[in-house]
N, C-alpha and C positions, 0 to 999 in steps of 0.2 A: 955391653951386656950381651953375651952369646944365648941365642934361641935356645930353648930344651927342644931334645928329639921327636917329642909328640908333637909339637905345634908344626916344626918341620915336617915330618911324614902326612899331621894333616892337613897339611898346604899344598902337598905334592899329591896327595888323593884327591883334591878337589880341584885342580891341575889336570888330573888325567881325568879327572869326570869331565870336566868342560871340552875338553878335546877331543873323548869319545863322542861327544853332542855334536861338538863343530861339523867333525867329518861324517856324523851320521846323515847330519843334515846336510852337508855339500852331496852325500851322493843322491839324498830324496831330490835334488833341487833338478838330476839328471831326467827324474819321471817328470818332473813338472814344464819343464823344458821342451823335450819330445814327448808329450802326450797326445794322442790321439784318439777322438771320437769314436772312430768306428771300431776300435778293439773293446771300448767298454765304457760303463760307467767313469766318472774320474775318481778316485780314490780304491776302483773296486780291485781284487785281485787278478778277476782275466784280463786287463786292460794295462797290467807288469808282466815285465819279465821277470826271470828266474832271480838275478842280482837284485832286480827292486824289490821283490817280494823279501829279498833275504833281509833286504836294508828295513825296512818297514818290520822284518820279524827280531831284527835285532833289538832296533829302538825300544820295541815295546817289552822287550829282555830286560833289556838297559833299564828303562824306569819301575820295573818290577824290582832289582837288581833295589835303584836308589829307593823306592818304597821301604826293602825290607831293612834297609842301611840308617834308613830315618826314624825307623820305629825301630829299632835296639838302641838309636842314641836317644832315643826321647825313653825307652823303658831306662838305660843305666842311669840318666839325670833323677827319673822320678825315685829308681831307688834306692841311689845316693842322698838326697835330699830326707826320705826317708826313716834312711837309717842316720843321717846328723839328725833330725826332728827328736827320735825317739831316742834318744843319748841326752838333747838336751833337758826333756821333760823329766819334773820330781816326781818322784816313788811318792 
């Protein structure tokens, strides 16, 4: 039994979701590695550089990104669901 295309495409998006994570997090792992005290707090922004700052402005892209991805798939299930409900209810 061959896959349908959707199950495919959404196997391969959840593929490259996972993969933007891996590498986002192999490059955060570079601040946490070379961190040092006296540029700053740890986690604060003067205490990165230019690439960590970006890596850290990306990630937080990135789950903005999967946020708004999770809530259109949770709105098309509700109104899918929905619209079966009110088909199967008698007049």
């Amino acid at each position: 039994m061959k896959p349908s295309p959707k199950v495919v495409l959404g196997l391969l998006v959840i593929l490259v979701d996972i993969a933007v994570y891996i590498i986002l997090g192999l490059l955060l792992m570079n601040y946490d590695d070379f961190y040092e005290e006296s540029k700053g707090a740890y986690w604060s922004v003067e205490s990165m550089d230019r690439t960590e700052r970006w890596t850290v402005y990306g990630l937080q892209f990135w789950n903005v990104i999967n946020v708004l991805v999770l809530l259109l798939i949770i709105y098309r299930v509700i109104k899918r669901f929905g619209k079966k409900s009110a088909q199967q209810q008698p007049v």
